[in-house]
C-alpha positions as CSV (number, residue, x, y, z in Angstrom):
1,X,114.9,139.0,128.4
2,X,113.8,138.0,125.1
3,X,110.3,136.6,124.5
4,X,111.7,134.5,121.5
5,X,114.1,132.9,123.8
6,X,111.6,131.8,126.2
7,X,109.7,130.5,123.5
8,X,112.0,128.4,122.2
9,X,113.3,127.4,125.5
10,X,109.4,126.3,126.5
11,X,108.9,124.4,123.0
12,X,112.3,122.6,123.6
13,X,111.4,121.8,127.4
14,X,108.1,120.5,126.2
15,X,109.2,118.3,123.5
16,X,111.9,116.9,126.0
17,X,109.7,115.9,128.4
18,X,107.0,114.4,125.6
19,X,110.0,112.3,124.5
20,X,110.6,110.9,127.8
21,X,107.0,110.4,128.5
22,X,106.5,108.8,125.1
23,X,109.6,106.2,125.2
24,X,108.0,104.2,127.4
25,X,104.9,102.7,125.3
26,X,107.0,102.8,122.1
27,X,110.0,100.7,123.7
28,X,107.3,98.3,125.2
29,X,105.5,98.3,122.0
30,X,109.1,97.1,119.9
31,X,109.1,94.4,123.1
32,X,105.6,93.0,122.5
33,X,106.5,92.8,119.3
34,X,109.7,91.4,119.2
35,X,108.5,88.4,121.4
36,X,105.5,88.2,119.3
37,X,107.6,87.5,115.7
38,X,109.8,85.2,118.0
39,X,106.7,82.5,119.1
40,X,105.4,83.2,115.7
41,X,108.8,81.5,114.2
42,X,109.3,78.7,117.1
43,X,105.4,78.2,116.6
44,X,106.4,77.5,112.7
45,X,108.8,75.3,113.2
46,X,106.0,72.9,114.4
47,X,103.8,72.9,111.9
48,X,103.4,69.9,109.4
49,X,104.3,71.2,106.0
50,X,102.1,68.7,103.2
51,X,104.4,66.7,101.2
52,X,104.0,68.0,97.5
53,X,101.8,64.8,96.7
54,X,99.6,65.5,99.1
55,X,99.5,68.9,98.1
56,X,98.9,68.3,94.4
57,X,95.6,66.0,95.5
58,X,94.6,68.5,97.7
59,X,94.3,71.1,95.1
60,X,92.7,68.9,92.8
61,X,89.9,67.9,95.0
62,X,89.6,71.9,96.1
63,X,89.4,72.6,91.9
64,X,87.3,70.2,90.8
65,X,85.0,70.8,93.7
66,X,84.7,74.4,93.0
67,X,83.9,73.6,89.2
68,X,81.1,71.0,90.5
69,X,79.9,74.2,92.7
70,X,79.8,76.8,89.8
71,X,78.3,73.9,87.5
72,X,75.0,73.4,90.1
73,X,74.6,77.3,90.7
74,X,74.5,78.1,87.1
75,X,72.2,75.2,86.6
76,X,70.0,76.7,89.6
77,X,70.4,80.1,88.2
78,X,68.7,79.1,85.0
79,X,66.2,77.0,86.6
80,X,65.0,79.9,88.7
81,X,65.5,82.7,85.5
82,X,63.1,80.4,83.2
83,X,60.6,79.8,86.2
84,X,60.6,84.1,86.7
85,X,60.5,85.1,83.3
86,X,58.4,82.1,81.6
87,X,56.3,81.5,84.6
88,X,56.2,85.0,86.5
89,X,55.9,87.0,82.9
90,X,53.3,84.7,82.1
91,X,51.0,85.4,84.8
92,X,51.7,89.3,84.8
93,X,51.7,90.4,81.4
């Protein structure tokens, strides 16, 4: 017989039989998943969009907050730069 022919036919045989073997965790993997999206939509369907009013205020409260934020770090910032360089540079130089 010829070796390249029992090659191949061992190679094809193998990969058959990793197919077979491997269907089983991808298909159940596709399943998981597919019920997954489907309670992710009916669990959207729930939810309580905000009206755009509400939205609107929202963001303005979460904008004007973050500027109030950034003002009292940068004023902290400074406060602590002058007290290590004036104060600190002072005492070390």
């Amino acid at each position: 017989m010829n070796l390249g022919l029992i090659i191949t036919a061992a190679v094809v045989l193998a990969a058959v039989v990793s197919l077979v073997l491997w269907r089983e965790p991808v298909f159940g993997f596709a399943g998981r998943t597919a019920t997954y999206l489907r309670e992710v939509r009916a669990e959207l369907t729930k939810v309580t969009w905000p009206t755009w009013d509400e939205l609107r205020k929202s963001t303005t409260v979460i904008i004007i907050f973050v500027i109030l934020i950034g003002i009292l770090i940068g004023i902290l910032d400074w406060i602590f730069a002058k007290l290590l360089i004036d104060v600190l540079g002072r005492a070390f130089a």
